[in-house]
N, CA and C atoms as an extended XYZ file, in Angstrom:
588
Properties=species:S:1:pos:R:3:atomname:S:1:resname:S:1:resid:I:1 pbc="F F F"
N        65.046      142.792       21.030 N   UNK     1
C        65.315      141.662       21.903 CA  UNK     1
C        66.369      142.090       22.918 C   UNK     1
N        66.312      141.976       24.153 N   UNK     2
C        67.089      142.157       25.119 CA  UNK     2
C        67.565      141.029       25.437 C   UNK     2
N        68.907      141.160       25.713 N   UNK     3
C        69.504      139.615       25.633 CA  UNK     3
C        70.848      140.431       26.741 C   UNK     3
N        70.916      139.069       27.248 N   UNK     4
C        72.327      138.843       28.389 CA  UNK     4
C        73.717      139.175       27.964 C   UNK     4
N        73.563      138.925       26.546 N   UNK     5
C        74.965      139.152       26.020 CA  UNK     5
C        75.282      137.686       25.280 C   UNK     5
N        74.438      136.848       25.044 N   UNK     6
C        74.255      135.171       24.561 CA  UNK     6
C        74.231      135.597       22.853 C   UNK     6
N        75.197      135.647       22.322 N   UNK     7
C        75.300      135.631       20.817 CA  UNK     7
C        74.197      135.015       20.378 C   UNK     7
N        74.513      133.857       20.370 N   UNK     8
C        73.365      132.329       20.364 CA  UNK     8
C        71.881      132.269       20.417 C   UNK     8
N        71.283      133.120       21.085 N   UNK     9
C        70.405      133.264       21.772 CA  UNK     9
C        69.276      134.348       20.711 C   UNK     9
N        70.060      135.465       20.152 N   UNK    10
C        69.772      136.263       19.030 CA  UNK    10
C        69.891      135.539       17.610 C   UNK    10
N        71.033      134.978       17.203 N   UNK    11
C        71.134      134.181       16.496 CA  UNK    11
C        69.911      133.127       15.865 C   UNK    11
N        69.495      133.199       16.933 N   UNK    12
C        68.401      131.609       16.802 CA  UNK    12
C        67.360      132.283       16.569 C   UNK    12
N        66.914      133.412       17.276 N   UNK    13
C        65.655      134.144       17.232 CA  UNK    13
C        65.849      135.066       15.654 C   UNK    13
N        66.821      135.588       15.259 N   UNK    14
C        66.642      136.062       13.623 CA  UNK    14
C        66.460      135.037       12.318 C   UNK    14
N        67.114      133.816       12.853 N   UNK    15
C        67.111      132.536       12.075 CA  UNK    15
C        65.622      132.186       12.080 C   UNK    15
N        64.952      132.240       13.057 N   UNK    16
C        63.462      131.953       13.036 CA  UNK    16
C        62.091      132.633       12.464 C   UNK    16
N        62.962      134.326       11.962 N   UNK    17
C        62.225      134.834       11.367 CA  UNK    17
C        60.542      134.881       12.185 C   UNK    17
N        60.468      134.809       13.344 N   UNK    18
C        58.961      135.225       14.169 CA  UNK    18
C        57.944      136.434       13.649 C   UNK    18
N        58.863      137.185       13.166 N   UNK    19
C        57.837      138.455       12.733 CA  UNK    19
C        58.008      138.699       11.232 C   UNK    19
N        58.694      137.707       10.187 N   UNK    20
C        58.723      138.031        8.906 CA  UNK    20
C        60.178      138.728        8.540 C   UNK    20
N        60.271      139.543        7.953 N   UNK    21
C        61.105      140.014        7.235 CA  UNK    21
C        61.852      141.421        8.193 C   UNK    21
N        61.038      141.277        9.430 N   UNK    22
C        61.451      142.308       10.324 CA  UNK    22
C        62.885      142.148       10.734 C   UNK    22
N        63.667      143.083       11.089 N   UNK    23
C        64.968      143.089       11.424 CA  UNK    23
C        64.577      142.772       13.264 C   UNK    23
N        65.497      142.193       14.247 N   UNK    24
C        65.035      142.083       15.190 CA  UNK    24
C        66.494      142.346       15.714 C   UNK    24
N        66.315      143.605       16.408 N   UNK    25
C        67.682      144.454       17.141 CA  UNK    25
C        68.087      143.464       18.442 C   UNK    25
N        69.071      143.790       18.720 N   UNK    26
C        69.662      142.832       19.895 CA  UNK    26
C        69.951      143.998       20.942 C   UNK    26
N        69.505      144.617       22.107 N   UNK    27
C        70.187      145.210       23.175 CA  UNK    27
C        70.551      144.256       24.277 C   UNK    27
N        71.754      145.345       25.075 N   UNK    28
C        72.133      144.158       25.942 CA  UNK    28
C        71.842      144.394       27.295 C   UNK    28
N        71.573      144.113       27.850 N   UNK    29
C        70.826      144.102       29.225 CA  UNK    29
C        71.856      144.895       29.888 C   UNK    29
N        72.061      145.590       30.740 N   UNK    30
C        72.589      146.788       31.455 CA  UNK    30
C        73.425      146.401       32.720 C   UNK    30
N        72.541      145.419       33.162 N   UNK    31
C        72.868      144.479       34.369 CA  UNK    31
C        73.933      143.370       34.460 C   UNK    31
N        73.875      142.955       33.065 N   UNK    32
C        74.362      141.962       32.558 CA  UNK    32
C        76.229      142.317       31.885 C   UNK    32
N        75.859      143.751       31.006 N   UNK    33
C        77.165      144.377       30.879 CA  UNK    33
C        77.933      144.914       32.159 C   UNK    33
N        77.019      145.945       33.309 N   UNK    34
C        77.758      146.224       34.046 CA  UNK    34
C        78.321      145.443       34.647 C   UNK    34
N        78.151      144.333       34.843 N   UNK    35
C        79.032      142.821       35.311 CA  UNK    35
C        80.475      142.269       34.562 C   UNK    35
N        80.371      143.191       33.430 N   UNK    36
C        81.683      142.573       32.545 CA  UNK    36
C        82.466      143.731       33.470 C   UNK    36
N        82.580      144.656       33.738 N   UNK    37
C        83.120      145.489       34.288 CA  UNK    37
C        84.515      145.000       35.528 C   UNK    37
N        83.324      144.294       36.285 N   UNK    38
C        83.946      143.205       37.441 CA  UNK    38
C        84.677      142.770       37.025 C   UNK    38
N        84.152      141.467       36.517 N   UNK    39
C        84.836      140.261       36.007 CA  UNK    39
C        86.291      140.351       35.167 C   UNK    39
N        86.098      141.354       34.499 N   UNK    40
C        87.533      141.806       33.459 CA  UNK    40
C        88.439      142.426       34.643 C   UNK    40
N        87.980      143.245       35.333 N   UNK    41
C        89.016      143.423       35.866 CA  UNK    41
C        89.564      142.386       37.458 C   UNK    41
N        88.889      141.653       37.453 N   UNK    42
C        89.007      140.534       38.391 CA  UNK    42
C        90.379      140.047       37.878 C   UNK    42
N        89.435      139.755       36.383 N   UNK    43
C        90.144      138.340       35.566 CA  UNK    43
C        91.249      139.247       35.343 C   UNK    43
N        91.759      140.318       35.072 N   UNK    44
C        93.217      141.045       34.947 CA  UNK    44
C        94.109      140.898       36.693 C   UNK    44
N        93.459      141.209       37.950 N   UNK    45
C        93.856      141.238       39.012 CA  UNK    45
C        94.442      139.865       39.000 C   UNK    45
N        93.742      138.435       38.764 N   UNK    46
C        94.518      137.466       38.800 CA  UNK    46
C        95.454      136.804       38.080 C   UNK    46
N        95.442      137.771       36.633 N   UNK    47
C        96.447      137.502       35.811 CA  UNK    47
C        97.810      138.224       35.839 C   UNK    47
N        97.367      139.432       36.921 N   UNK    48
C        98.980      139.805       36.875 CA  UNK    48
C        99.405      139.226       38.331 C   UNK    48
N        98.748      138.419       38.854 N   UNK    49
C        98.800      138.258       40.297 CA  UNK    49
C       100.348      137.560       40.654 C   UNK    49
N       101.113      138.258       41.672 N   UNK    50
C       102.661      137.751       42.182 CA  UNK    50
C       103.352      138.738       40.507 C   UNK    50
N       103.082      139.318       39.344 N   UNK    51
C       103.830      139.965       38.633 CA  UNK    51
C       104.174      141.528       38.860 C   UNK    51
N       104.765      141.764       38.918 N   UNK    52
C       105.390      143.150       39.512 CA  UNK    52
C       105.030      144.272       37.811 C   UNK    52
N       104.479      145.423       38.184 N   UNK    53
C       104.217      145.877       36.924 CA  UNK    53
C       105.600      146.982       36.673 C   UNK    53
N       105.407      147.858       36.351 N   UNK    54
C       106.146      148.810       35.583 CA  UNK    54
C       107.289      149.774       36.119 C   UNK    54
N       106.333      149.881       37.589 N   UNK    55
C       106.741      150.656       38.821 CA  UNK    55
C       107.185      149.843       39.828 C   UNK    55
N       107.629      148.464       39.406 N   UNK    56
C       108.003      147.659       40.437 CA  UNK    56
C       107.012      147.361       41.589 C   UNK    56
N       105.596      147.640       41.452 N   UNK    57
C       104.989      146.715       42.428 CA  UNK    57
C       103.734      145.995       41.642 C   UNK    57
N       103.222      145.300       42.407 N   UNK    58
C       101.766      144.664       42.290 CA  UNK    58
C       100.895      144.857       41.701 C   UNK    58
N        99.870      144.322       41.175 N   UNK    59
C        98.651      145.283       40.478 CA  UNK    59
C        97.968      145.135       41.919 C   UNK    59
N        97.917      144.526       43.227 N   UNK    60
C        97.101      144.669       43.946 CA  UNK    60
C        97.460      145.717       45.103 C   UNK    60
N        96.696      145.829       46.404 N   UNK    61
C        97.321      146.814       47.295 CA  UNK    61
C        97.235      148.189       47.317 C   UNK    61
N        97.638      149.081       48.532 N   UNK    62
C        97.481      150.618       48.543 CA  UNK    62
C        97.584      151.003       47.130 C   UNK    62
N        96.544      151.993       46.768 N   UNK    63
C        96.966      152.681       45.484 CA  UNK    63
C        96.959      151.818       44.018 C   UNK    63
N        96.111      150.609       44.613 N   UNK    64
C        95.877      149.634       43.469 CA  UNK    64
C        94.898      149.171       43.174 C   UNK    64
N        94.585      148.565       42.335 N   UNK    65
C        92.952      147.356       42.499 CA  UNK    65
C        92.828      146.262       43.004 C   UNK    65
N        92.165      146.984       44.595 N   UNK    66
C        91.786      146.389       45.128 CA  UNK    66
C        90.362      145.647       45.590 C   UNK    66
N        89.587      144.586       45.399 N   UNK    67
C        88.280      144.408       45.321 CA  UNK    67
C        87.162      145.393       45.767 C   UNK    67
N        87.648      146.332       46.890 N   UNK    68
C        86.841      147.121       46.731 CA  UNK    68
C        86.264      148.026       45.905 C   UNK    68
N        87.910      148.802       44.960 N   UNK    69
C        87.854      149.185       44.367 CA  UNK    69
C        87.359      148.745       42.834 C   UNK    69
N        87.174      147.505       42.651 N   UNK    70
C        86.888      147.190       41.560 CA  UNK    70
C        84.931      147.307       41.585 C   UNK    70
N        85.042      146.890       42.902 N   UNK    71
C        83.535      147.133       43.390 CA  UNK    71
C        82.512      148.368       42.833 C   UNK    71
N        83.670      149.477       43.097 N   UNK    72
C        83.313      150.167       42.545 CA  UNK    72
C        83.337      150.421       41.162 C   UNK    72
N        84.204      150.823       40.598 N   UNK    73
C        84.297      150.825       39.126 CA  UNK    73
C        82.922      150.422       38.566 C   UNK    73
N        82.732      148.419       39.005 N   UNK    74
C        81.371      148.170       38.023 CA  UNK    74
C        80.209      149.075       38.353 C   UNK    74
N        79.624      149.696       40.014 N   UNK    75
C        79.022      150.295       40.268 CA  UNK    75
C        78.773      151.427       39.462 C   UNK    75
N        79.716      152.237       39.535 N   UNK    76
C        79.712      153.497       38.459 CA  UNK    76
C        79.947      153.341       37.021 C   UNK    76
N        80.242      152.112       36.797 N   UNK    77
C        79.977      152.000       34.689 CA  UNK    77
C        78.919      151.494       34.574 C   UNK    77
N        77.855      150.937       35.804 N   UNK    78
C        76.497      150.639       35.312 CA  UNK    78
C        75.724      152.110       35.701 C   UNK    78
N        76.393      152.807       36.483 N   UNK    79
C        75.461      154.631       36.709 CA  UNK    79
C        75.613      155.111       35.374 C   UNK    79
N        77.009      154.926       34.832 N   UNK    80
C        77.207      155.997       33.720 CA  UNK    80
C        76.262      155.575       32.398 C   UNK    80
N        76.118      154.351       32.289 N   UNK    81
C        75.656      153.891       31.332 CA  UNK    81
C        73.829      154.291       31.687 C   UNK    81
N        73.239      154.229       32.985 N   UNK    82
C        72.175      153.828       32.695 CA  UNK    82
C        71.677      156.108       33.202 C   UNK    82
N        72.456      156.354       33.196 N   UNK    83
C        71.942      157.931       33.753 CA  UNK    83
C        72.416      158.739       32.147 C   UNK    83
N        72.785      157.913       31.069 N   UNK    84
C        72.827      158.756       29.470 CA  UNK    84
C        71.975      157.656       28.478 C   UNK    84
N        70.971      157.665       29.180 N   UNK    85
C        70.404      156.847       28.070 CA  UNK    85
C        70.234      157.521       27.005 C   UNK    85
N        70.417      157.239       25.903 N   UNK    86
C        70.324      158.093       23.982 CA  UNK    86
C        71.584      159.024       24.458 C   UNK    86
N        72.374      158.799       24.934 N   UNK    87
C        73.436      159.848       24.735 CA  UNK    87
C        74.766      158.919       25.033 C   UNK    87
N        74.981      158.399       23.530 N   UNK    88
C        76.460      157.424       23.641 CA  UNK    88
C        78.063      158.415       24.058 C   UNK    88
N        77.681      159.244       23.713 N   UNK    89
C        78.661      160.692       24.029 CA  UNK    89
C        79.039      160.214       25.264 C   UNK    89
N        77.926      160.494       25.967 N   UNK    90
C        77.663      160.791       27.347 CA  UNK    90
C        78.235      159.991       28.207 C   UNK    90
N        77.539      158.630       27.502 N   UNK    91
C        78.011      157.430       28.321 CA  UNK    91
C        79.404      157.361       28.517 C   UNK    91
N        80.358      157.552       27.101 N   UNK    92
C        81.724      156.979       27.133 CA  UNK    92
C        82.508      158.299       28.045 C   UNK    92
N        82.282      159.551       28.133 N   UNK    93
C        82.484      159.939       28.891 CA  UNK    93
C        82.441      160.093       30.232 C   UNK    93
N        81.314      159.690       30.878 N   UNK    94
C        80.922      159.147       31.830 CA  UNK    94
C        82.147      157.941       32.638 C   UNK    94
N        82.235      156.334       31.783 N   UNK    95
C        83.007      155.865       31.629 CA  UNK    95
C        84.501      156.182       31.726 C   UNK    95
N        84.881      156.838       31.059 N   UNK    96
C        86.019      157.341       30.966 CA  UNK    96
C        86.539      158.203       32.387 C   UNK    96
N        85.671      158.770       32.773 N   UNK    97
C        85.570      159.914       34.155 CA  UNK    97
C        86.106      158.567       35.561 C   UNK    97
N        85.427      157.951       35.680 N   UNK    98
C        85.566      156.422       36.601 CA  UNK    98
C        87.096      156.427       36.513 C   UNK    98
N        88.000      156.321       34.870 N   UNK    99
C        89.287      155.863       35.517 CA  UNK    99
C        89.884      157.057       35.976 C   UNK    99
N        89.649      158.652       35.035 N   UNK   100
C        90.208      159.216       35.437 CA  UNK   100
C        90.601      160.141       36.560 C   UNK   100
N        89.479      159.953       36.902 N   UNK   101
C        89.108      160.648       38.203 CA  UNK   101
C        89.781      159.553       39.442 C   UNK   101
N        89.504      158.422       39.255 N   UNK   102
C        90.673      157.452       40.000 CA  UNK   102
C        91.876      157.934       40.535 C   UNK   102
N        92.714      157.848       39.096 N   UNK   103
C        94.070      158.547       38.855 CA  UNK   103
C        94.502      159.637       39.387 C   UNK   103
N        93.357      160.518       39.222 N   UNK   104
C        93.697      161.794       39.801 CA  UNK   104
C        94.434      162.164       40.951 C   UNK   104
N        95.397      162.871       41.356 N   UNK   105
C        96.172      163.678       42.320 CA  UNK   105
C        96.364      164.949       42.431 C   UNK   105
N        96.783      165.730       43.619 N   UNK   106
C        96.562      166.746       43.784 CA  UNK   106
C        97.905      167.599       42.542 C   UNK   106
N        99.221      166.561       42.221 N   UNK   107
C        99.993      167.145       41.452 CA  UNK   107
C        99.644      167.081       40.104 C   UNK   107
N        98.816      165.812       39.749 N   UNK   108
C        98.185      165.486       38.260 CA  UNK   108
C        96.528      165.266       37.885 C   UNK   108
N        96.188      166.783       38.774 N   UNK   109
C        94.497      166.566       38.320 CA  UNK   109
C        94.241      165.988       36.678 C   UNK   109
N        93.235      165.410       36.805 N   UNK   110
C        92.935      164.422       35.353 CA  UNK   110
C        91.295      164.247       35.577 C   UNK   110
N        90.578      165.577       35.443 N   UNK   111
C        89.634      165.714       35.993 CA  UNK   111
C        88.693      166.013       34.537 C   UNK   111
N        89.175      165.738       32.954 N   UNK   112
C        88.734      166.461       31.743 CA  UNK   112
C        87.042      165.792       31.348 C   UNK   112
N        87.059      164.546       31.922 N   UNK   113
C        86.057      163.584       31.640 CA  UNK   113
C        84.793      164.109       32.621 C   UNK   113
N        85.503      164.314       34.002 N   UNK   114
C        84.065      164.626       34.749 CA  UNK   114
C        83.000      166.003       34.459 C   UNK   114
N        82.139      165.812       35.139 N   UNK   115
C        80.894      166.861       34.464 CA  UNK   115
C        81.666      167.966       35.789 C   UNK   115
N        81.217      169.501       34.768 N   UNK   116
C        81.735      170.672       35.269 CA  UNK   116
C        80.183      171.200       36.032 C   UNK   116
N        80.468      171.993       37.394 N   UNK   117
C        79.594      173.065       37.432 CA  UNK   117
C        79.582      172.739       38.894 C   UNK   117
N        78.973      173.392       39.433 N   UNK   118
C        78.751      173.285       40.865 CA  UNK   118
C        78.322      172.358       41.690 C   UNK   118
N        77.275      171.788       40.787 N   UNK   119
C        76.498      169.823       41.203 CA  UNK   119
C        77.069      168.932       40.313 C   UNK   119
N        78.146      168.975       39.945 N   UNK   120
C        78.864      167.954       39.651 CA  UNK   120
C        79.269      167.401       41.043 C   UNK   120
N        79.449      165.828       40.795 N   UNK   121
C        79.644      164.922       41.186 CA  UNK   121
C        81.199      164.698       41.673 C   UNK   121
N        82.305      165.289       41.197 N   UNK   122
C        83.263      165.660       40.913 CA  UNK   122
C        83.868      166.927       42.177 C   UNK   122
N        84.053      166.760       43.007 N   UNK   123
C        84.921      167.599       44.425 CA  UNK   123
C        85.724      168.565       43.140 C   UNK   123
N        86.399      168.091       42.651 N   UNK   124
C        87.577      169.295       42.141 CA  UNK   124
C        86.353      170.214       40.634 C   UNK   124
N        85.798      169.049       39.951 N   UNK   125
C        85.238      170.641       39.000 CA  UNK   125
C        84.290      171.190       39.801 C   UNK   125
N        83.906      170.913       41.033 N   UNK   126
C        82.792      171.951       41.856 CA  UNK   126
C        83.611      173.043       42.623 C   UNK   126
N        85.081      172.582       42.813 N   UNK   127
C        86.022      173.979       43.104 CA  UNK   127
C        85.985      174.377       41.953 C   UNK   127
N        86.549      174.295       40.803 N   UNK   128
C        86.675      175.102       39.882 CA  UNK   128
C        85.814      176.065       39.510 C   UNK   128
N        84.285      175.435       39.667 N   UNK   129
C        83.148      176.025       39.045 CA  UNK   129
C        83.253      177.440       40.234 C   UNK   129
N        83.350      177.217       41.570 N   UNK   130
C        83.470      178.131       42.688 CA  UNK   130
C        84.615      178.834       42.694 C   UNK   130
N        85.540      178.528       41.775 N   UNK   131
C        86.941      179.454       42.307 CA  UNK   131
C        87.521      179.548       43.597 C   UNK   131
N        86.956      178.251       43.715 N   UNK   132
C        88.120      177.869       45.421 CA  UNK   132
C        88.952      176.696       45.375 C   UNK   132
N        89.862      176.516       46.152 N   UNK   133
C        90.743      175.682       45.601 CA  UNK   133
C        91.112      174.947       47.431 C   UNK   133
N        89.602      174.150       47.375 N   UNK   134
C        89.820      173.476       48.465 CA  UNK   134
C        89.600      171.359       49.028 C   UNK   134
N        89.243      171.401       47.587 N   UNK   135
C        89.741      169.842       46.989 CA  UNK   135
C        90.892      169.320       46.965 C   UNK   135
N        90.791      168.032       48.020 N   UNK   136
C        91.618      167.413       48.445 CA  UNK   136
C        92.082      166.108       47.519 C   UNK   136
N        92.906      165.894       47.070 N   UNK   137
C        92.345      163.965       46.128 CA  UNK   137
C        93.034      162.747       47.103 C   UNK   137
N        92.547      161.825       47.588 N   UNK   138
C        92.585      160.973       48.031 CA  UNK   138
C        93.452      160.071       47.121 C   UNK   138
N        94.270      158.828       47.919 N   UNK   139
C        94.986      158.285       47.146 CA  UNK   139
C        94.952      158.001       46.027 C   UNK   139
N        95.244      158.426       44.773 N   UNK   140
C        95.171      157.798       43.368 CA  UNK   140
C        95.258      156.728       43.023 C   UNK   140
N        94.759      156.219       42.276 N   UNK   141
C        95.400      154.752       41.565 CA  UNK   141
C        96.598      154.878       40.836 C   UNK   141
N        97.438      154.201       41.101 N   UNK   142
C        98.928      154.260       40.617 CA  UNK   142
C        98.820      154.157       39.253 C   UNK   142
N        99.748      155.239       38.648 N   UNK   143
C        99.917      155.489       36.907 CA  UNK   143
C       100.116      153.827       36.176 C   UNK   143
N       100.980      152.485       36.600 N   UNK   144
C       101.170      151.380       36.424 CA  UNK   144
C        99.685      150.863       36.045 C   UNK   144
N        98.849      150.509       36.998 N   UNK   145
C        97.543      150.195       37.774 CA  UNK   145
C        96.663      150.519       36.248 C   UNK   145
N        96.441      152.307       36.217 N   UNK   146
C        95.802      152.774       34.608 CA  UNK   146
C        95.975      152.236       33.311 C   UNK   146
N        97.380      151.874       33.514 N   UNK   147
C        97.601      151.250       32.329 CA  UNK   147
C        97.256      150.154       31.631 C   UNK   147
N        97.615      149.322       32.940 N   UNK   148
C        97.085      147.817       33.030 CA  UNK   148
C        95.452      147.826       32.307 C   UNK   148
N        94.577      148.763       33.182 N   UNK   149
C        93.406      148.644       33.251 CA  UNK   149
C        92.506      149.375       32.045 C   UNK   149
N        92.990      150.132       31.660 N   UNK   150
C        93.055      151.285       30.378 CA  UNK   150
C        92.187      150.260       29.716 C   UNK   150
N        92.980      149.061       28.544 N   UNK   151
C        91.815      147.984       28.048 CA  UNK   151
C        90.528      147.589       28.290 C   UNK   151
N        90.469      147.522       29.398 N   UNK   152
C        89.120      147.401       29.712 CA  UNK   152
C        88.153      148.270       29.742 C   UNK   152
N        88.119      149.388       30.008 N   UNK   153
C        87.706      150.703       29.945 CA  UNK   153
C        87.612      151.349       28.291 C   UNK   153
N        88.667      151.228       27.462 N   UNK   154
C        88.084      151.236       25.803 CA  UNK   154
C        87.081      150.046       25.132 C   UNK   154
N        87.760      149.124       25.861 N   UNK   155
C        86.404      147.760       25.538 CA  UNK   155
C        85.294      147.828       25.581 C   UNK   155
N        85.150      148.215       26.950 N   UNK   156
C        83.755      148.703       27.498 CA  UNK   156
C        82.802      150.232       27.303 C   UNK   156
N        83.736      150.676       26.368 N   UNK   157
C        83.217      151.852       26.321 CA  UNK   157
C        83.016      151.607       24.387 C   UNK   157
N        83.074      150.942       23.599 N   UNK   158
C        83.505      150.610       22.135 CA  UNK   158
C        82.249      151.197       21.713 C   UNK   158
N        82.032      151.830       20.653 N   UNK   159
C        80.909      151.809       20.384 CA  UNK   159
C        79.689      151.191       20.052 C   UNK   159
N        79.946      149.911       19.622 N   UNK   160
C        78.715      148.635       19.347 CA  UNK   160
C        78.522      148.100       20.717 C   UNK   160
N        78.622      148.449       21.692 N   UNK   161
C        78.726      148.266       22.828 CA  UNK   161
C        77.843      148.890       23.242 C   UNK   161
N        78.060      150.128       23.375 N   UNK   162
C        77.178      150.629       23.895 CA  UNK   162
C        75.604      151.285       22.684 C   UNK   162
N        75.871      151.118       21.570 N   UNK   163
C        75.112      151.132       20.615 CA  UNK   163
C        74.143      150.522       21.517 C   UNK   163
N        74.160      149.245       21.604 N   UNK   164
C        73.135      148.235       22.379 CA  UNK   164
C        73.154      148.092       23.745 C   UNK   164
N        73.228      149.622       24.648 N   UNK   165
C        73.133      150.137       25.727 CA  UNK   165
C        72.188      150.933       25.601 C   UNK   165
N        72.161      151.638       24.939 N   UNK   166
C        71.512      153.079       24.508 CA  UNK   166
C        69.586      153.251       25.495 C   UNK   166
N        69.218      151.727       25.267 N   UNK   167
C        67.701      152.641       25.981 CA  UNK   167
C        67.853      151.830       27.341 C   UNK   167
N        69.338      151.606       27.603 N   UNK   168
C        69.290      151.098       28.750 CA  UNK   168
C        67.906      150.197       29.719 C   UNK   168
N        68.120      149.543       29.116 N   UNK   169
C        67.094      148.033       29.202 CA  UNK   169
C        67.485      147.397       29.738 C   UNK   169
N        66.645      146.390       30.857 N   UNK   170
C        67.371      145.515       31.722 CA  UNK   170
C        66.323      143.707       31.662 C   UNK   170
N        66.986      142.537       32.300 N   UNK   171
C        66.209      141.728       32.242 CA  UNK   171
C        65.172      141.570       33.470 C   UNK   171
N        65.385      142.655       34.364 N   UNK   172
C        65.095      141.689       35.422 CA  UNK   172
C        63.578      141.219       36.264 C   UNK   172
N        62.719      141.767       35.054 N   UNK   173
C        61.284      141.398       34.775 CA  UNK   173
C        61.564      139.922       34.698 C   UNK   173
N        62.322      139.649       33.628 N   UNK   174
C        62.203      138.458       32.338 CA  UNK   174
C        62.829      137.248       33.923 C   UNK   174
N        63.588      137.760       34.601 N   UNK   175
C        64.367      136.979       35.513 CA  UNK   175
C        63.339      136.493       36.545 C   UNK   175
N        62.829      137.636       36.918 N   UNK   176
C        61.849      137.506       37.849 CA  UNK   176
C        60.664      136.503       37.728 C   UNK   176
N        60.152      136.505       36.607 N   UNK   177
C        59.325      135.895       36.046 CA  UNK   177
C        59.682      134.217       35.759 C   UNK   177
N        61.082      134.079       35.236 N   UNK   178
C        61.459      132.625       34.982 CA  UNK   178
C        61.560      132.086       36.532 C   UNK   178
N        62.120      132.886       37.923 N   UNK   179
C        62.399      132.519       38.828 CA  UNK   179
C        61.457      131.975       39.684 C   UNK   179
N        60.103      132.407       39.163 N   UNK   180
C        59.034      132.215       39.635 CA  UNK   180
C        58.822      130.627       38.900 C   UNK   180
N        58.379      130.796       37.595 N   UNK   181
C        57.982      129.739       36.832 CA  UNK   181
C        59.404      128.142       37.121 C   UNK   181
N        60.290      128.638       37.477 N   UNK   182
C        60.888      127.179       37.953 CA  UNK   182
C        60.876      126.828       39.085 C   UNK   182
N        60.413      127.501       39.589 N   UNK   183
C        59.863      127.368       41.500 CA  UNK   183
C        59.035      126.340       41.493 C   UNK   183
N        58.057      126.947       40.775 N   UNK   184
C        56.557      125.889       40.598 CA  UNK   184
C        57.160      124.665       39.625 C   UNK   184
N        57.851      124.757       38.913 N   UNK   185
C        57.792      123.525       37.870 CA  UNK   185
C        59.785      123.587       37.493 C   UNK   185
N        60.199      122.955       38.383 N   UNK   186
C        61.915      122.537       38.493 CA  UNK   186
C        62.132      122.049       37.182 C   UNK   186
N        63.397      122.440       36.804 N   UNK   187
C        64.180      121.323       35.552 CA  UNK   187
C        64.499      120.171       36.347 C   UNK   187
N        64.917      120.336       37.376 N   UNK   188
C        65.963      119.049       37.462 CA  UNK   188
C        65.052      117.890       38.481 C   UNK   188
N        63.500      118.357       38.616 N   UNK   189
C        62.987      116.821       38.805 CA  UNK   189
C        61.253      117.117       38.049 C   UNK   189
N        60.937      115.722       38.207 N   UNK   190
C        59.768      115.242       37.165 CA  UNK   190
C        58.531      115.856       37.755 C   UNK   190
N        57.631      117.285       37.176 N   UNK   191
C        56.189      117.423       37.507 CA  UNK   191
C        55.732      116.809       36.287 C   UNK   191
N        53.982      117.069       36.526 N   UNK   192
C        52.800      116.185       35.665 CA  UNK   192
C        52.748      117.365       35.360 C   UNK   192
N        51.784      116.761       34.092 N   UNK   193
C        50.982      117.564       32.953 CA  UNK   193
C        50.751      118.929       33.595 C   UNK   193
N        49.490      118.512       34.531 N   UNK   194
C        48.975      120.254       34.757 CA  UNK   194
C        49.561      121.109       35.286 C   UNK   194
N        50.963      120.503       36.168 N   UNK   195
C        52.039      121.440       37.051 CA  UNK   195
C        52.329      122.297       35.610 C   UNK   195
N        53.094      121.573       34.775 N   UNK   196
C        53.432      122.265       33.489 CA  UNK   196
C        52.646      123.497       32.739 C   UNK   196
């Protein structure tokens, strides 16, 4: 069963026993997790919002999380997740690469997470792999900023988490399909029989 992330929703469908004595797995839609990504760190941006962190500034601003940047983040924890499918390894590393590669500076490369070799994705392990040393790092995210955000990033990376990531499955057949079917026949006013 591919599900949104609706406890409830699985719940009801094992309680109903549809196929007998069968166990009925719960994955979680891909689309649906990479969205917690956002939202957590939204919902952290407005909770430290006007609080000064560690380093005496902002969680927002130069060198901080800023909506764009959060933009990204979910972007690349729904790549990492959906480019290791059967490889939970993979994924949390993957994951993990997003903050650290963030962080990264030219005085504190923190480059251990990203993939090595020449087509890596990764500016500094594609110098390394070349033995040139002509990677530049663009502003880091402030050491404060990581910290803050660190939680979310083990959350999201937990293993029952991504357990029910793994064949990276999405709804958006199932979406497509309901979006259609309430087009023709609305909840919120009265068709007849055969509309139904």
């Amino acid at each position: 069963m591919i599900s949104d992330g609706d406890c409830k929703n699985h719940a009801s469908v094992v309680e109903l026993k549809p196929y007998g004595d069968i166990d009925i797995a719960k994955e979680d839609c891909v689309g649906h997790v990479q969205k917690r990504m956002g939202r957590r760190l939204r919902d952290l941006k407005n909770m430290y919002k006007g609080r000064k962190l560690e380093d005496g500034k902002t969680i927002g601003g130069r060198d901080c999380l800023t909506d764009t940047k959060i933009d990204l983040f979910q972007k690349y924890y729904g790549k990492a997740i959906r480019s290791h499918k059967q490889n939970k390894e993979g994924m949390r590393r993957a994951i993990w690469a997003i903050l650290y590669h963030s962080a990264s500076s030219d005085e504190n490369p923190q480059h251990d997470y990203c993939p090595e070799g020449e087509t890596s994705w990764c500016g500094w392990q594609r110098d390394q792999a070349k033995g040139t040393d002509s990677y530049q790092h663009k502003s880091p995210l402030a050491p404060a900023v990581v910290e803050v955000i660190k939680s979310t990033f083990e959350a999201l990376s937990a293993d029952d988490l991504l357990d029910r990531c793994l064949e990276g499955a999405n709804q958006n057949q199932n979406e497509s399909l309901n979006s259609v079917v309430w087009g023709l026949c609305p909840k919120d006013s009265f068709v007849g029989l055969s509309s139904v």
